[in-house]
Backbone bond lengths (Angstrom), bond angles and torsions (degrees), N, CA, C in turn:
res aa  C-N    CA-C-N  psi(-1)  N-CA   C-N-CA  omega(-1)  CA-C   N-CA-C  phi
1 X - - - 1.443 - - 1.528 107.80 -
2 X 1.497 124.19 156.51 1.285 124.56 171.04 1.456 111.94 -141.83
3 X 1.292 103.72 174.92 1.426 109.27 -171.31 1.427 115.53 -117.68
4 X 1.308 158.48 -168.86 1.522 143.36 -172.59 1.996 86.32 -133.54
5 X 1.187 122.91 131.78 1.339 117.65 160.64 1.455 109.77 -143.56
6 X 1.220 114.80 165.35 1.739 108.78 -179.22 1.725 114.61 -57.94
7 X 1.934 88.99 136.53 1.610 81.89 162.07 1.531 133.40 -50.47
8 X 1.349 127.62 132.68 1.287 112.20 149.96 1.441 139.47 -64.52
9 X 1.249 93.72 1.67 1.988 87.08 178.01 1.582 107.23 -101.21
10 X 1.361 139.29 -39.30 1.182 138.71 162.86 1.336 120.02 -88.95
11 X 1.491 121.21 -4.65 1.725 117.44 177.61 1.417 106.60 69.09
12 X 1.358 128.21 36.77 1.128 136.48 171.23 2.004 122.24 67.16
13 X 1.647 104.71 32.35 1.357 110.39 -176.31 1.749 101.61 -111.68
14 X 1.392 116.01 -11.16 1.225 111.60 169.40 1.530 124.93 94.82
15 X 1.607 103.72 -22.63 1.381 122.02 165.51 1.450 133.21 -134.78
16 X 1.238 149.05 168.44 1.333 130.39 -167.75 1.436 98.78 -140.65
17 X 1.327 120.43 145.55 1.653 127.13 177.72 1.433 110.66 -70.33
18 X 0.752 120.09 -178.09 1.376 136.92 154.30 1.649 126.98 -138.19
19 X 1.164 119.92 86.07 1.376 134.54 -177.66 1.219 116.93 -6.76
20 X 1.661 132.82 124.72 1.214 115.51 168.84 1.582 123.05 -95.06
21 X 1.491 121.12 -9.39 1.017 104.37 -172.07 1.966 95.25 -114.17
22 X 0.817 123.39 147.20 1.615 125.68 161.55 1.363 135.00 -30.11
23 X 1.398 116.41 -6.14 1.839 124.51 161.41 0.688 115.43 -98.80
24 X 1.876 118.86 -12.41 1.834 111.57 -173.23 1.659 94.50 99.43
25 X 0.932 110.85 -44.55 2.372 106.22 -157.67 1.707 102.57 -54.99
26 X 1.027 111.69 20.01 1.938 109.23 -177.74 1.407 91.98 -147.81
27 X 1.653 112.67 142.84 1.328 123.85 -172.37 1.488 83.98 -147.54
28 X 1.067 145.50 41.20 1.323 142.97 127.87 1.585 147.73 -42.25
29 X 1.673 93.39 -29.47 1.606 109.97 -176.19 1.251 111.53 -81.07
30 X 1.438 123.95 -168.27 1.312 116.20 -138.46 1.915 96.69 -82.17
31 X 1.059 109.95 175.36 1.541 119.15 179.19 1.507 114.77 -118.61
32 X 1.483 118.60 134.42 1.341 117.39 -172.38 2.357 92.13 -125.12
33 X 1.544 81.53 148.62 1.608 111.86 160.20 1.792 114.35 -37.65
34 X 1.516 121.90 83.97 1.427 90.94 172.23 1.196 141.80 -64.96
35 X 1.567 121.79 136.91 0.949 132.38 -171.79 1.700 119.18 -71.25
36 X 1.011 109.80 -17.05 1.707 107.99 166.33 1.611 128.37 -87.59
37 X 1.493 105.23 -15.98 1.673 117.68 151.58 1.545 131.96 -103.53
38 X 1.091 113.20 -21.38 1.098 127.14 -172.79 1.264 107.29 82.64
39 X 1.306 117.43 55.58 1.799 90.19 -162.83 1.491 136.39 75.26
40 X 1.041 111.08 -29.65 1.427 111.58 -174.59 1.573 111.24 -79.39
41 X 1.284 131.59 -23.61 1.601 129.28 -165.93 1.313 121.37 76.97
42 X 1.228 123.03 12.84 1.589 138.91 172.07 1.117 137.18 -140.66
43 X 1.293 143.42 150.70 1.386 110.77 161.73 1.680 97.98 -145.45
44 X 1.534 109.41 166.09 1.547 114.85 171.74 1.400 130.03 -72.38
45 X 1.439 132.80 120.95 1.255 127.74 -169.56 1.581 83.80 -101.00
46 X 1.412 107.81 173.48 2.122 126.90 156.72 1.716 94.97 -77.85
47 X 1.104 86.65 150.02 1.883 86.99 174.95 2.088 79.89 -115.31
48 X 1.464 130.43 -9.47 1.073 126.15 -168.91 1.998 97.40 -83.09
49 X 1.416 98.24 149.52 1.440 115.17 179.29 1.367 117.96 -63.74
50 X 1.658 114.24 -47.17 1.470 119.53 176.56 1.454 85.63 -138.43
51 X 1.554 118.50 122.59 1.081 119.04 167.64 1.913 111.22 -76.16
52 X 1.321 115.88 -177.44 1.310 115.36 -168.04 1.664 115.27 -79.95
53 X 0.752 139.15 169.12 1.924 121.91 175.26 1.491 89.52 -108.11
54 X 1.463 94.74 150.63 1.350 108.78 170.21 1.775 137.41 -55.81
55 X 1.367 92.17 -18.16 1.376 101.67 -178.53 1.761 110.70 -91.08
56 X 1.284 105.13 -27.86 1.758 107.85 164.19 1.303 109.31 -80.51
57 X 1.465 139.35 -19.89 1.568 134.93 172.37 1.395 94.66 -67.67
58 X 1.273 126.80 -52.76 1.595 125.69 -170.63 1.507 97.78 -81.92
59 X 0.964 157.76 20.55 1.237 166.53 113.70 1.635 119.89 -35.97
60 X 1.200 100.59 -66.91 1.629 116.03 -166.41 1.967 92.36 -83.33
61 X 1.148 117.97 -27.68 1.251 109.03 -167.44 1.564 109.63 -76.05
62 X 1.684 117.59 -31.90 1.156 140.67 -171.15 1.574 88.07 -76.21
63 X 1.468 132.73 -50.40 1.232 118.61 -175.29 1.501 133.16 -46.06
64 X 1.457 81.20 -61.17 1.746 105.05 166.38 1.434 119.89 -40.68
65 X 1.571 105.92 -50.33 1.660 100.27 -178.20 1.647 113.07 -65.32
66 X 1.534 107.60 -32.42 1.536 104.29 160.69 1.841 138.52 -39.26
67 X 1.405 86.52 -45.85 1.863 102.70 164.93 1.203 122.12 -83.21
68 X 1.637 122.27 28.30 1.158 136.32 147.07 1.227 143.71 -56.98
């Protein structure tokens, strides 16, 4: 299971500036799509401790279709 919390790369605004002047102190220049939400301002963490590995999900799934 997971939970939705703010991105860390935009702080949950969905896009990130790009500095116009060379110290960083101006956030005027142009603005790009963040790439760690897609845009959206969130993203899904596991709220689980060790999630499952992929090779035991395709495991149990292969089983199941057996008890068909």
């Amino acid at each position: 299971m997971g939970k939705a919390v703010l991105c860390p790369v935009c702080q949950g605004l969905g896009k990130y500036y790009t500095p116009s002047s060379s110290d960083g102190s101006s956030t005027s220049g142009p603005y790009h799509i963040c790439h760690g939400c897609n845009g959206r301002g969130w993203v899904e963490v596991s709220t689980e401790l060790y999630p499952p590995k992929a090779g035991k999900l395709i495991d149990i799934v292969e089983e199941e279709r057996w008890k068909r």
